[in-house]
C-alpha positions as CSV (number, residue, x, y, z in Angstrom):
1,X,93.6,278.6,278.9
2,X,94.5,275.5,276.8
3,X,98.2,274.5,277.4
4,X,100.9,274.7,274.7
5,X,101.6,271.8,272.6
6,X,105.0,271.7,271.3
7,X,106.3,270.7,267.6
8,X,106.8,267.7,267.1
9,X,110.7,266.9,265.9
10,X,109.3,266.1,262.5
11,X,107.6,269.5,262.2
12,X,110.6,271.3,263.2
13,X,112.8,269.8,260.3
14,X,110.1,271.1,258.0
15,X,110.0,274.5,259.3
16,X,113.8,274.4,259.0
17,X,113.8,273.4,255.6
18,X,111.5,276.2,254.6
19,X,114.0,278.4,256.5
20,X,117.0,276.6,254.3
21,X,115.0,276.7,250.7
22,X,114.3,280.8,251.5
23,X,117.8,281.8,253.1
24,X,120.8,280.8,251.9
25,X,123.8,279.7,253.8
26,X,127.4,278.4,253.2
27,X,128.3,275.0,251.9
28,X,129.2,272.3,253.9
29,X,129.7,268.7,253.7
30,X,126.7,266.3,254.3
31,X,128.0,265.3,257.9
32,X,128.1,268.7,259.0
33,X,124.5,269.7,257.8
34,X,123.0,266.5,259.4
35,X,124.7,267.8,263.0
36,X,123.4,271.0,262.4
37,X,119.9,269.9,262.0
38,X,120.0,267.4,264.9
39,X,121.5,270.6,266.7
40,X,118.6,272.7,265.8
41,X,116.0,270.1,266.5
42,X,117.8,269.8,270.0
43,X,117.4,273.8,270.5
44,X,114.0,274.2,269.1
45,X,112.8,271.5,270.5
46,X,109.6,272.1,273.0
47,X,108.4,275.0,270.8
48,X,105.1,275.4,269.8
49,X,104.4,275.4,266.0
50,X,102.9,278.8,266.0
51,X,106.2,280.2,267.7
52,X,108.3,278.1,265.1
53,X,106.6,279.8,262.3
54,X,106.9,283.0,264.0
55,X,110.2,282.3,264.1
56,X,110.3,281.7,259.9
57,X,108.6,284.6,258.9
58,X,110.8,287.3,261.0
59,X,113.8,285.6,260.3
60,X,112.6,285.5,256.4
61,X,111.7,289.4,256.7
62,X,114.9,290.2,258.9
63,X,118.6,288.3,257.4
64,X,119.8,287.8,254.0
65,X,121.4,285.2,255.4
66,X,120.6,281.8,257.4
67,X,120.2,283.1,260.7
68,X,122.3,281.5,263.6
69,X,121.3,279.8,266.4
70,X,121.3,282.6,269.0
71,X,119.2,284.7,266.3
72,X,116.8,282.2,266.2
73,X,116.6,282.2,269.8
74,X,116.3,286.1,270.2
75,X,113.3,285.7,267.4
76,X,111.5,283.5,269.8
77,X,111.8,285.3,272.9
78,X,109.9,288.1,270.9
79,X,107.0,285.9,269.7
80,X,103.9,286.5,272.1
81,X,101.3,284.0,271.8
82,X,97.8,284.9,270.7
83,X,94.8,285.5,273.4
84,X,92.6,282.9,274.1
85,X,89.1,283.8,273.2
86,X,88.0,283.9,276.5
87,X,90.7,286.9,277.6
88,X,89.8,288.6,274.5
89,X,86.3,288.9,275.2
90,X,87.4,289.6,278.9
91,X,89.3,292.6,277.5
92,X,86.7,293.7,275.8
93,X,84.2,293.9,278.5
94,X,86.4,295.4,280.5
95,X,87.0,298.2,277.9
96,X,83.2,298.3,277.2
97,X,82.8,299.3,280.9
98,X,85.3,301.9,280.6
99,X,83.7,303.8,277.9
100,X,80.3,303.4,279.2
101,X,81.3,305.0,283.0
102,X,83.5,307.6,280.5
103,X,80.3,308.4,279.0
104,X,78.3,308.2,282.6
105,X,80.5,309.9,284.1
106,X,80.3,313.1,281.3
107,X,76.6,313.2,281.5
108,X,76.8,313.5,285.3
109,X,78.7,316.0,285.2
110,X,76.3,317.7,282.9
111,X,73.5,317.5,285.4
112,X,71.9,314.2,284.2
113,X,70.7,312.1,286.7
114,X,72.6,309.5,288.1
115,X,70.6,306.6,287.1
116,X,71.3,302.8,288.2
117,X,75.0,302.0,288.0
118,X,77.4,300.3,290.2
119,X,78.2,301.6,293.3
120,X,82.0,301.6,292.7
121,X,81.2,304.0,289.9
122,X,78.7,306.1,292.3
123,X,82.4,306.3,294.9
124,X,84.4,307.4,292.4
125,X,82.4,310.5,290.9
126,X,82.0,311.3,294.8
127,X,85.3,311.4,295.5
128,X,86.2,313.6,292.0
129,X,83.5,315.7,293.0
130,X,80.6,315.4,290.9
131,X,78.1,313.5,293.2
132,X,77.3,314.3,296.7
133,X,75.8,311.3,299.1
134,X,72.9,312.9,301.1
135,X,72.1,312.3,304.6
136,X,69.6,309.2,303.5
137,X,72.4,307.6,301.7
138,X,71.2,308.4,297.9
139,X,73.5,309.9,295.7
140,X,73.0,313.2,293.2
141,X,74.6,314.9,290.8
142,X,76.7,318.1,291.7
143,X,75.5,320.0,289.1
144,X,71.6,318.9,289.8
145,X,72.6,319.6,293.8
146,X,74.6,323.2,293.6
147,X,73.7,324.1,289.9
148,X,76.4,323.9,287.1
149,X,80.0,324.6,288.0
150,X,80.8,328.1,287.9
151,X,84.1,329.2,287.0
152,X,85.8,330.8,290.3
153,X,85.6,334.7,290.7
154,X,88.2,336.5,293.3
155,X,85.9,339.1,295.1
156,X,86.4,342.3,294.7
157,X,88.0,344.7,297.2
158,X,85.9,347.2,298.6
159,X,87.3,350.2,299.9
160,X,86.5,351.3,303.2
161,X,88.6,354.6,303.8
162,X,90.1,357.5,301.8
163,X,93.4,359.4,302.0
164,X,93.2,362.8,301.3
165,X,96.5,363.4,299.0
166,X,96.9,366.9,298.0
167,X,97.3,367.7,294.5
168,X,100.6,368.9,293.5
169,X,100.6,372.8,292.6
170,X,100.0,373.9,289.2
171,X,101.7,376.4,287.5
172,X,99.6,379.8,286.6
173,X,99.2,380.2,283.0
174,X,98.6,383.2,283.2
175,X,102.2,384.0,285.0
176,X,103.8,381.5,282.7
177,X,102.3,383.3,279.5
178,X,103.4,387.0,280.9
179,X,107.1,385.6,281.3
């Protein structure tokens, strides 16, 4: 990764007066604005350019106002620089491989084969539970070894004995009609 070059003290003072010509502050005698620019410089200083404009376009979108020197300061410990190109293709491998063993990983479970893929990938479904190693050391799909998952069934009870409960006594109709 290509190490930060700071601003040069020159290129600071310009990306201060862009700040100055967008954002108004309060008058002040010329002595006075010279020390605050020499101040600035002295605070900015060992920025990168990047982080400087950063720093002029939140401040820009952010205050009405010329910002202060601490606000300046808590713009810049927000700025992140941008990836190199080399981490940003890293990242994207990395998320390529992550879809392709999501993908993998759905097809297995649908009883596709398991095909040639890294071992690491070949652990994992094993210990989720959709391959099983066999005794030679090859790997197969669950569904392709024990069929497609079945949703679980409690068993039913079978019942092995009868009580014998009396029914209750029923009035006579015939009595009950007669009274």
């Amino acid at each position: 990764m290509p190490v930060p070059v700071p601003a040069s003290p020159a290129r600071v003072v310009k990306r201060l007066e862009y700040l100055d010509a967008m954002l108004p502050r309060r008058n002040q005698d010329e002595q006075a604005g010279e020390l605050r620019v020499t101040a600035y410089v002295t605070l900015l200083a060992g920025q990168t350019d990047e982080a400087l404009g950063f720093m002029v376009r939140e401040a820009c979108k952010r205050f009405n106002w010329f910002p202060t020197a601490k606000q300046m300061l808590d713009i810049l410990a927000e700025y992140r620089p941008p990836r190199s190109e080399q981490a940003q293709a890293l990242l994207e491998c990395e998320n390529f491989a992550d879809r392709m063993f999501a993908t993998w990983l759905e097809n297995l479970k649908q009883g596709q084969p398991v095909g040639d893929v890294p071992d690491q990938w070949k652990r994992i479904a094993e210990e989720r539970g959709h391959m099983r190693r066999l005794a030679d050391g090859s790997f197969v799909s669950r569904a392709l070894y024990h069929g497609p998952v079945k949703p679980y069934v409690a068993p039913v009870r079978e019942v092995t004995s009868y009580i014998h409960v009396a029914a209750p006594a029923l009035p006579d109709v015939d009595q009950a009609e007669a009274a």
